[in-house]
N, C-alpha and C positions, 0 to 999 in steps of 0.2 A: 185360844188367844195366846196365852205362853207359847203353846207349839209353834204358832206361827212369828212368836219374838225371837224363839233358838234359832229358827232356820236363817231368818232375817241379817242377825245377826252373825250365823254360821258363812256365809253366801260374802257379806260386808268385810269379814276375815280371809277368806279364799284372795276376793280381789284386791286387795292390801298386799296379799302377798306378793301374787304376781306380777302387781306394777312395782314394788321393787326390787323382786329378782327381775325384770324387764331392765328399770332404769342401771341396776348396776351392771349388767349385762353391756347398757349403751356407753355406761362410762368407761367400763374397761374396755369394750371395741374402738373409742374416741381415744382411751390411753394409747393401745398401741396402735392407732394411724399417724398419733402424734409423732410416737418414739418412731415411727419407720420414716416419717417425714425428716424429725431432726438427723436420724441418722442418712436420708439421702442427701440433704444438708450439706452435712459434713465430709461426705464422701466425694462431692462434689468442688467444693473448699480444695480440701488435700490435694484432688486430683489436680487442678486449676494449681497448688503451688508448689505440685509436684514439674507442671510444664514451665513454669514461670525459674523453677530455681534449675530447671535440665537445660534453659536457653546455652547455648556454645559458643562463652564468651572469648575461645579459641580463635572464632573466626576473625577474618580481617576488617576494619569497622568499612562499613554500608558506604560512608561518607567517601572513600578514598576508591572505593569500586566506582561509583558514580562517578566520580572526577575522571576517571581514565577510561570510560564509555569510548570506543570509540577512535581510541588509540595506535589497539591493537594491529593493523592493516596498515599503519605507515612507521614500524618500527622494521630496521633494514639489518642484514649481514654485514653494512662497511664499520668495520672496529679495525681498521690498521690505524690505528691513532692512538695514542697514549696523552695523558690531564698533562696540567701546570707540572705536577712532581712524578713524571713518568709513571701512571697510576692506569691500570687498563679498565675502560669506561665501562660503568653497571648500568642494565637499561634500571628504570624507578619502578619495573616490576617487583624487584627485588628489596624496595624499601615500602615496609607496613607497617602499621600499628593494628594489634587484637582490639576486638571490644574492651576486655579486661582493659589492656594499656593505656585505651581510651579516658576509662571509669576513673581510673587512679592517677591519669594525669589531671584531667577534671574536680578529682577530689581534694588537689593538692593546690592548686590554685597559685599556678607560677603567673610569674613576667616575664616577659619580654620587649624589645627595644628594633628599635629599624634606622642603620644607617644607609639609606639609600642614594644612590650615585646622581639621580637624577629625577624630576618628577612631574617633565612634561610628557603628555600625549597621551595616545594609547596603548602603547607597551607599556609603558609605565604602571599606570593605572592598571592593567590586567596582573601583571607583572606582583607588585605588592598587592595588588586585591586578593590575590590570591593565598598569598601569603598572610595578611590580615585574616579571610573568612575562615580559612585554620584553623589561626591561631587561637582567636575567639570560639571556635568550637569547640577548643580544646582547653577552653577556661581562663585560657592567658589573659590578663592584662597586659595593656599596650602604654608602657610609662613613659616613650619617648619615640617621633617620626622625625625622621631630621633627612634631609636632601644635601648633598654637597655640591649641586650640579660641575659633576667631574675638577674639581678643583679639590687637589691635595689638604692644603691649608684649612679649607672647610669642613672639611674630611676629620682632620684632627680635631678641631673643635667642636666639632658636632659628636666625636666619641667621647669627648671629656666631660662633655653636658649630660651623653646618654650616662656614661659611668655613673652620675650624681644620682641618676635613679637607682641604682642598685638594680638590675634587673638580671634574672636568672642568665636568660641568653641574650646576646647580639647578633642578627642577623644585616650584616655588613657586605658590600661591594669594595673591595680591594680593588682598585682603579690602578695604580702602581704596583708590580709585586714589593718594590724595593721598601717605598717610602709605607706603604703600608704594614709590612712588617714591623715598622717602627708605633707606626698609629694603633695596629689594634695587641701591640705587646702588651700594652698596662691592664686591658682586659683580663688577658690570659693570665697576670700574676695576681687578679684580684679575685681566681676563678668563676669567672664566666663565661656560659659558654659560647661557642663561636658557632658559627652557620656561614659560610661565604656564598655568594654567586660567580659561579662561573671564573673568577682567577683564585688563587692561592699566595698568599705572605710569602716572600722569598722566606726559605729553610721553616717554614710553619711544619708541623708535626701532625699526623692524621691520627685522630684519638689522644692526641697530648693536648696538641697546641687548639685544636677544632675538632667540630662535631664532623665533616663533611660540606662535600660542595656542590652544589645544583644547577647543571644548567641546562642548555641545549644538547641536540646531535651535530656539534660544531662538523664535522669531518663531510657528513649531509649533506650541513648547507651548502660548502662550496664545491660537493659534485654536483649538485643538482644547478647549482649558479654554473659552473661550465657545462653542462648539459646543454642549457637552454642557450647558451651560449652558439654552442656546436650545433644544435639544430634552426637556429633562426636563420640561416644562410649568411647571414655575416663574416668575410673573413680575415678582417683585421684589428683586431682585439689596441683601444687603451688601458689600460690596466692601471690602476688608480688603488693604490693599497693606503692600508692602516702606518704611516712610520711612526708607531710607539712603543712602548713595552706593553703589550695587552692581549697575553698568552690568547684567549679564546679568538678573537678577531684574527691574528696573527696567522695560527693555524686555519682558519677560513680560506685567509688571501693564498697560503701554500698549497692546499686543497684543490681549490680552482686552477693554480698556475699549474701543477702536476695533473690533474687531470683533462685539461686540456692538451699538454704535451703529450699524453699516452693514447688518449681516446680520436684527437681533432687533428692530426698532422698538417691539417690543410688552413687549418686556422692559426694564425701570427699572431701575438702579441708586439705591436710595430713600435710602441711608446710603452712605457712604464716610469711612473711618477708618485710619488705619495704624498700624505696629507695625513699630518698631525692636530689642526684645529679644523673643524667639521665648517666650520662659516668661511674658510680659502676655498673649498672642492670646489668648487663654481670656478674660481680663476684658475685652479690647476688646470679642470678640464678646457678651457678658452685659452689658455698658453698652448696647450696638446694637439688643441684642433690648428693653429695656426700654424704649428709645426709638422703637424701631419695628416693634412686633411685627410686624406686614403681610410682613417680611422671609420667604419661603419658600424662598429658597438662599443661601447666603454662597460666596464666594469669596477664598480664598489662595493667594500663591503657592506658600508651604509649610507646614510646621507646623499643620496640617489638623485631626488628631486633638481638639486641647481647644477646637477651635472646637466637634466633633460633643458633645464632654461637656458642655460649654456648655447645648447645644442640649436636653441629655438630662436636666439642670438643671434648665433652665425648661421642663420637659412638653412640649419641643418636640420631639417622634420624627415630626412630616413634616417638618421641614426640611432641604432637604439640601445637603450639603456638597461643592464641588469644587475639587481641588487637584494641586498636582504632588507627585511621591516617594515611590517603590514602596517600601512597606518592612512586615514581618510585621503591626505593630499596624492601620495603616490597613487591609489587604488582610483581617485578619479581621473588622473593621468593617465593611467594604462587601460583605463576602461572607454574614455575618451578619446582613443587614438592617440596620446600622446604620445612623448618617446621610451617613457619607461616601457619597457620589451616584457618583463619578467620579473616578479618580486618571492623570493624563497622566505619563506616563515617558520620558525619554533612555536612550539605548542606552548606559549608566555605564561596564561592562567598556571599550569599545573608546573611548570618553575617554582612558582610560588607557593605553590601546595607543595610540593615537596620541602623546599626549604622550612615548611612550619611542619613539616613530621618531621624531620630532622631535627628540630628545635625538641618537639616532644621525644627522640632518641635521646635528647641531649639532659632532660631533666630527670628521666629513667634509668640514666647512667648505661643506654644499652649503646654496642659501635653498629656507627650506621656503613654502607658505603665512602666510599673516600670521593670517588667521582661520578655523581649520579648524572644520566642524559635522558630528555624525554622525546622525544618523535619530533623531525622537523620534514616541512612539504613545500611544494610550488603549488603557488597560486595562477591560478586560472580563470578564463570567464566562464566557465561552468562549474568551477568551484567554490566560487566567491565566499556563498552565506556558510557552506560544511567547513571552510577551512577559515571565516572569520570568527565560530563558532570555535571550533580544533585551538585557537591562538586565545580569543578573547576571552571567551565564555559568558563574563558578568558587564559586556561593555557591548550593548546595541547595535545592531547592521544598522549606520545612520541611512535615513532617507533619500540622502544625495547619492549614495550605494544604488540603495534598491533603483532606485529610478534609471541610473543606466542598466543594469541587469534586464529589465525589460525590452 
């Protein structure tokens, strides 16, 4: 009976042992799956913020590739043209901002201000939209929208109001070189910075006085305006110019009148007339035709439209019209058989995107271009929606559009 309690108990001790050398066994193999789990864990982590800190904030930001999608196919070799201060034009290839620059203007969280010249239709609207969606990207506040519609006087006042904001930059339309020199002087002594469209301050200073100026392919548009000119078969030109002081328009009108002389020998200019307030064109062109009917195309830089009512006036439905500025009324006129002929367009959105990375050159203290230009084209009935897209971007093919297009 003892014999059989040693063994009993001999047998009860074996098995004691071996379930816990078994269970530590399981612990320690449960230790290290764990340690190999945290360390792939971790390994995993690191690598993740090893790719996360290697991103290449070198590159040029995403936002500003996108904007110029597209571009590229109607940017031209004509540079015989020189800016407002004899400055030889940069395409806006050449104006970027890095991710970094992005980061740090974002971080810093400036202002900015818009004196705008004008603020009907849809240049307008693309025009500053674009300038706004920017600016806002790039964390700006917007302390002050002020419109002077081309009126001096308001001009000033509308700067004195923005000044009260205190805003980092001003992105301003210099409508006069002369008088505005005078309007956005107080700016510049109270350092802030400047951004123009398209004119320049008489004697303004590039990196003293402003950050740079953005506009169109002025030179472009009025070859491509005498192009269509030249090829409609038309060959008696009224010629209908800008009489103001407004460097970009100015150079347009001499554009067309010289390329026409060089390219169209056979095409005349028979009347030439100008117009200072845009609501006469209508009776400049109806004084023109009286005196010279023979007249078979007119030409403006803008304000186009009551040139063709003019025309529609006086029984004249073959004469036709060519001009710059893509906007609903023209675009169903010429789609309609009316007598607008031809309408030349600037790529308007990315205006204003430039003008607000210029803004962000201007808060980074880096020089931008002095004269930036972006791609300008002719519009066509097979171009309509690629090139109201090219100008607009953030402003709808309206429906009255679409519906002749079909």
């Amino acid at each position: 009976m003892r014999k059989s309690l040693l063994l009993a108990l001999i047998a009860l001790m074996a098995i004691t042992m071996v379930a816990t050398f078994s269970l530590a066994g399981c612990k320690k193999e449960t230790a290290e799956t764990t340690a190999a789990a945290t360390t792939a864990a971790e390994t995993t982590v690191a690598e993740t913020a090893v790719e996360t800190t290697t991103e290449d904030m070198t590159a040029i930001d995403p936002k500003i590739v996108e904007f110029r999608q597209g571009l590229d196919k109607y940017r031209t070799t004509n540079s015989d043209f020189k800016g407002p201060g004899g400055q030889t034009p940069t395409w806006d290839t050449e104006l970027v901002l890095t991710k970094a620059e992005v980061a740090k203007i974002q971080e810093n969280k400036h202002t900015a201000a818009l004196a705008r010249h004008g603020s009907q239709g849809e240049y307008t609207e693309a025009l500053y939209g674009g300038c706004i969606d920017y600016l806002k990207y790039l964390g700006f506040e917007i302390t002050a929208d002020t419109s002077a519609e081309f009126d001096d006087a308001k001009l000033k006042s509308n700067v004195e109001t923005i000044m009260a904001t205190k805003p980092d930059v001003i992105i301003g339309f210099p409508q006069n070189t002369v008088t505005a020199a005078e309007i956005f002087r107080p700016a510049v002594d109270a350092g802030i910075k400047l951004v123009f469209v398209s004119n320049q301050p008489d004697k303004f200073v590039h990196n003293t006085d402003y950050v740079g100026i953005s506009t169109s392919q002025p030179f472009d548009q009025g070859v491509f305006m005498a192009d269509a000119i030249g090829k409609s078969g038309a060959k008696n030109v009224g010629f209908i110019f800008f009489n103001a002081d407004f460097y970009i328009v100015n150079l347009i009108d001499k554009a067309v009148e010289d390329t026409l002389k060089a390219n169209y020998p056979d095409v005349k200019i028979v009347s030439k007339e100008g117009f200072a307030d845009p609501a006469k064109i209508g009776e400049v062109a109806a004084a023109m035709l009286q005196k010279n009917p023979e007249i078979d195309v007119f030409y403006t830089p803008f304000s186009g439209l009551p040139i063709a009512s003019a025309c529609v006036d006086a029984g004249r439905k073959d004469i036709k019209v060519v001009t710059e500025g893509l906007d609903v009324p023209y675009m169903v006129n010429m789609l309609s058989g009316g007598n607008i002929y031809a309408i030349v367009t600037d790529s308007t959105y990315n205006i204003g995107v430039n003008m607000a990375i210029m803004a962000g050159y201007g808060v980074l203290g880096k020089e931008a271009p002095d004269y930036l230009i972006t791609p300008s084209a002719t519009v066509t009935k097979d171009n309509v929606e690629e090139l109201w897209n090219f100008a607009f971007r953030i402003v709808p093919l309206p429906d009255e559009i679409k519906s002749l297009l079909k």
